[in-house]
C-alpha positions as CSV (number, residue, x, y, z in Angstrom):
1,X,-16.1,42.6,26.9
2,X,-17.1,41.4,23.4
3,X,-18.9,38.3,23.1
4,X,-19.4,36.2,19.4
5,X,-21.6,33.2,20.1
6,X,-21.9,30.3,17.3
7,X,-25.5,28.9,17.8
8,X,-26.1,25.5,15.3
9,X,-29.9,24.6,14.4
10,X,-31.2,21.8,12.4
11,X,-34.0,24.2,10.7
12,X,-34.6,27.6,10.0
13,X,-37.5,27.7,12.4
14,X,-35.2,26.8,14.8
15,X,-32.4,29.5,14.1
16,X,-35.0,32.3,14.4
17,X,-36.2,30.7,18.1
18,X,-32.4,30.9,18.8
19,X,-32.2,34.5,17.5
20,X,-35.1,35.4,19.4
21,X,-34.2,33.6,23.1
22,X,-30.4,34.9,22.4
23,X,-31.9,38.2,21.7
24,X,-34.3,38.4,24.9
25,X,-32.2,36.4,27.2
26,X,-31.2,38.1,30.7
27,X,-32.7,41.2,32.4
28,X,-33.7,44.0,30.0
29,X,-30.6,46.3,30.6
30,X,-29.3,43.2,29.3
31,X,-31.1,43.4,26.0
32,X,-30.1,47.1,25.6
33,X,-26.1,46.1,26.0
34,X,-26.8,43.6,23.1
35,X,-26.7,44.3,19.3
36,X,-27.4,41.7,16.6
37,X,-26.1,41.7,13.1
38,X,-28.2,41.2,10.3
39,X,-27.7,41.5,6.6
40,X,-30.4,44.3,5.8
41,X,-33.0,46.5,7.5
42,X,-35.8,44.1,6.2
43,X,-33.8,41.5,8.3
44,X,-33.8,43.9,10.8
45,X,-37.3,45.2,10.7
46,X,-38.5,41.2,10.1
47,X,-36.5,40.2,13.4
48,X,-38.3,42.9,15.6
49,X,-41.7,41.4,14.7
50,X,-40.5,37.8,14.8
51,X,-39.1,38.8,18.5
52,X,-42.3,40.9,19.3
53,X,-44.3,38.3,18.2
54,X,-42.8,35.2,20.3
55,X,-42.6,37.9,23.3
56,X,-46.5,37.9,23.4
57,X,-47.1,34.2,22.9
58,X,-44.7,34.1,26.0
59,X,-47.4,36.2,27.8
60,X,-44.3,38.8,28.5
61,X,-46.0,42.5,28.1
62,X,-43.4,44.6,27.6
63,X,-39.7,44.1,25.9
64,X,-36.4,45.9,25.3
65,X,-34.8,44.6,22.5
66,X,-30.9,45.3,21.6
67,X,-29.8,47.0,18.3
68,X,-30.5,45.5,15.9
69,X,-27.8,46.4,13.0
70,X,-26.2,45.9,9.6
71,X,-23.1,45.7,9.1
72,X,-22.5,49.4,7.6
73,X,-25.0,51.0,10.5
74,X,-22.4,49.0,13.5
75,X,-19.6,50.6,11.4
76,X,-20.9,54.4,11.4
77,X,-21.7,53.7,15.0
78,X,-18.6,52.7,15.6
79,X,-17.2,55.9,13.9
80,X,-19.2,58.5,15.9
């Protein structure tokens, strides 16, 4: 079942905590069900160390994260 999710923040400190508890959240087969849509691969590629980061000053050691796509990469997913 597909899920949208509108999150609100005041900040945008506050929007990449919500990306990255939204992203993390649940059991890790959880994570790996999950993708998140970003505007670019920088985006992408800046979210994976923004997540990685906040994982280890959580004291976590290891992490699944869910795909982590643009627009055009969901839609040739989508396609194969």
């Amino acid at each position: 079942m597909q899920r949208r999710v509108l999150v609100r923040t005041r900040d945008l400190a506050g929007f990449r905590r919500a990306l990255v508890d939204r992203a993390t959240a649940g059991d890790p087969i959880a994570a790996r069900r999950r993708i998140v849509i970003v505007p670019t691969r920088a985006a992408a590629e800046l979210l994976r160390q923004t997540t990685e980061a906040a994982v280890r000053r959580a004291g976590r050691h290891t992490l699944l994260l869910p795909d982590l796509l643009t627009r055009d990469d969901l839609i040739g997913r989508l396609h194969a």
